[in-house]
N, C-alpha and C positions, 0 to 999 in steps of 0.2 A: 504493500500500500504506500502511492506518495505520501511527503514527509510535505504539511501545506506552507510554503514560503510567501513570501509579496512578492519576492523579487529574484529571477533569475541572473548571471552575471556570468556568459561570455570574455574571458580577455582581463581578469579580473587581478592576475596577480602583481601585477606591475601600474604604473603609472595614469594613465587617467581611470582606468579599470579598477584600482586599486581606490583612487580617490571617489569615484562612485559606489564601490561597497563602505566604505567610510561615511559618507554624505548621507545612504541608505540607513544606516545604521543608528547614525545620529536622528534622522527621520522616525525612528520605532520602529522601522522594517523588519522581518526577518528576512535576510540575506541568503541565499545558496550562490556557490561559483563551480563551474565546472575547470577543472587545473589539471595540467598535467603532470606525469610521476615524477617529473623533473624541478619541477616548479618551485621558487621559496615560497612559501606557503604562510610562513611566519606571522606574517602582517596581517594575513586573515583569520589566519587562527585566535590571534590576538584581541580580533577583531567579535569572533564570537560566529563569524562564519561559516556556514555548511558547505564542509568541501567534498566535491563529487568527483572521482577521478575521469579521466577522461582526455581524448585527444580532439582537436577540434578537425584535423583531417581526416577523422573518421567519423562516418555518416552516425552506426549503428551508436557508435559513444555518446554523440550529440541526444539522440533519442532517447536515449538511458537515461542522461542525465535531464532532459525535461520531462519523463516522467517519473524521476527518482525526487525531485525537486516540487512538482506540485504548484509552481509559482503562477500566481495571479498574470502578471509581469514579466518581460525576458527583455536583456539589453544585449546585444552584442558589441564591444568596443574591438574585435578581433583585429590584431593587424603584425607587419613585420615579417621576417622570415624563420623559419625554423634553422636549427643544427646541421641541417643538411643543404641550407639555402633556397628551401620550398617556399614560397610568399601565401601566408593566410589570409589574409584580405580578401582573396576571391574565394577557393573553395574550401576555407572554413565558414565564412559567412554563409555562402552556398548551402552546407551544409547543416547550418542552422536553422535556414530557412525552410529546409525541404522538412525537415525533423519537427517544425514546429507546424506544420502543413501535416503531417502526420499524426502527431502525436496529440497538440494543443492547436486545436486553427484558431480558437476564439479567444487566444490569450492574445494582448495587446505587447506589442513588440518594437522597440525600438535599435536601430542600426545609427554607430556609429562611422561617420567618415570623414569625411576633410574637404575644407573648403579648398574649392578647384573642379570639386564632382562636376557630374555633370552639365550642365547647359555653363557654368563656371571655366569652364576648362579656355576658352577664350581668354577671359579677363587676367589669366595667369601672366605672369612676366617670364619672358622666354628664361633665364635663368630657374626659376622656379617650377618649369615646364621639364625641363633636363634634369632637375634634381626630384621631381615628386612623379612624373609621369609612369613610371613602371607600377608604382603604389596607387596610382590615383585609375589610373585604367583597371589596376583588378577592383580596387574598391568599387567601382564603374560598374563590375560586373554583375556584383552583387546589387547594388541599386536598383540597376534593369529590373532585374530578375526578382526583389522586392517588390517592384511596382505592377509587376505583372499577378501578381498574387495575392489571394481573395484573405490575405491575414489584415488584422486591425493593426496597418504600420505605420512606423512616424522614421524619417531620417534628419540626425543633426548630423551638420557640417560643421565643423570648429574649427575657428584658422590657429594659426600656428602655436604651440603650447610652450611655456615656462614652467621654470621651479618657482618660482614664486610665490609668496603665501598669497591666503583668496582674500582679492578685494570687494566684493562686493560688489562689483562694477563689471555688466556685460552687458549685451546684447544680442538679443535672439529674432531675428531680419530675414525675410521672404525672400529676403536677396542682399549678395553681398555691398559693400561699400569699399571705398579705399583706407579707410580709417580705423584704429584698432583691429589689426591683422596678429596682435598677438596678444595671451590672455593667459594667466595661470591657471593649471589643472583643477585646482579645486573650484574656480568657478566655474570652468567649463562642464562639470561633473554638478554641481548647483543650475546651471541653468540646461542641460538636460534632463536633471529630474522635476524643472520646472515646466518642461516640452511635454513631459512622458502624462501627466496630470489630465493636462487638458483636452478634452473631446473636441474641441475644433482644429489642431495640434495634425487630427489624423491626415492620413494621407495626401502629406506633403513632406518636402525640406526645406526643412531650418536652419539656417549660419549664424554660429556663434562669434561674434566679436568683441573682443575689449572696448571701452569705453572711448569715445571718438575725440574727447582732450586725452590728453595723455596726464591730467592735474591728478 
């Protein structure tokens, strides 16, 4: 029998992933993250999080873990490459999607990606075209392939991330700007779980940006 969560957590053991099961937590959430056997795990455990094992390059893993998990809610922040220089961006997202299309269609689901996605890909500065382009086209794949499908989704785009403590100060925009193109994790991880809330939020993307002074 699932174990009932709020919140499912994709991509969870590191960095904005990480500050999303935190922000959750802080929220009264209960948390579940799917991690692999490799993973530091520390920070979640610490955390008080249900860790699922699992690989996100495997379909049947994904599935286990959204029914081992029970979550109202699933976020995928999946991204980077593996040990062997495999990019999960495309078919671990992929695979989350198909798994949740399986297992959970009517759980609300949010995907993280980067601003650049789609119809954005334009507005990139060739510089940043050469350096995000291999990341940003698998992210790309998934999106498609999100929007094609009958789940209740939302995608945030978030431009570029710091260490930086959270300010308090972002924004969440239909469309990007040129202004505040970078923003610490922990708000961007705050104003995704400000996205995931909202019913009018659904099926669309979101661009998170830092605050358009820089005061």
């Amino acid at each position: 029998m699932a174990d009932m969560h709020d919140v499912l957590i994709f991509g969870a053991s590191r960095g904005l992933g990480l500050c999303l099961a935190k922000a959750c937590v802080v929220r009264g959430e209960k948390v579940a993250a799917m991690v692999r056997a490799e993973s530091d795990t520390a920070a979640l455990s610490g955390l008080g999080v249900t860790l699922i094992g699992g690989d996100a390059f495997n379909l049947d893993d994904c599935m286990a873990a959204i029914r081992q998990a029970g979550a109202k809610r699933v976020i995928s922040v999946l991204g980077g490459k593996n040990a062997a220089g495999r990019r999960v961006d495309a078919v671990g997202n992929l695979n989350v999607i198909e798994a949740l299309e399986a297992e959970a269609p009517q759980t609300r689901f949010l995907l993280g990606t980067s601003l650049g996605c789609g119809d954005q890909w334009d507005t990139l500065a060739e510089g940043a075209r050469r350096m995000l382009g291999e990341a940003i086209q698998a992210k790309n794949q998934a999106e498609q392939r999100l929007a094609q499908s009958a789940l209740r989704w939302m995608v945030a785009r978030p431009a570029g991330l710091n260490h930086q403590s959270a300010t308090g100060r972002y924004r969440v925009l239909a469309e990007r700007d040129d202004a505040g193109n970078y923003l610490p994790r922990a708000d961007v991880a705050s104003a995704m779980l400000d996205i995931f809330v909202e019913d009018e939020r659904l099926y669309k993307a979101w661009t998170i940006l830092g605050p358009a002074d820089p005061a």
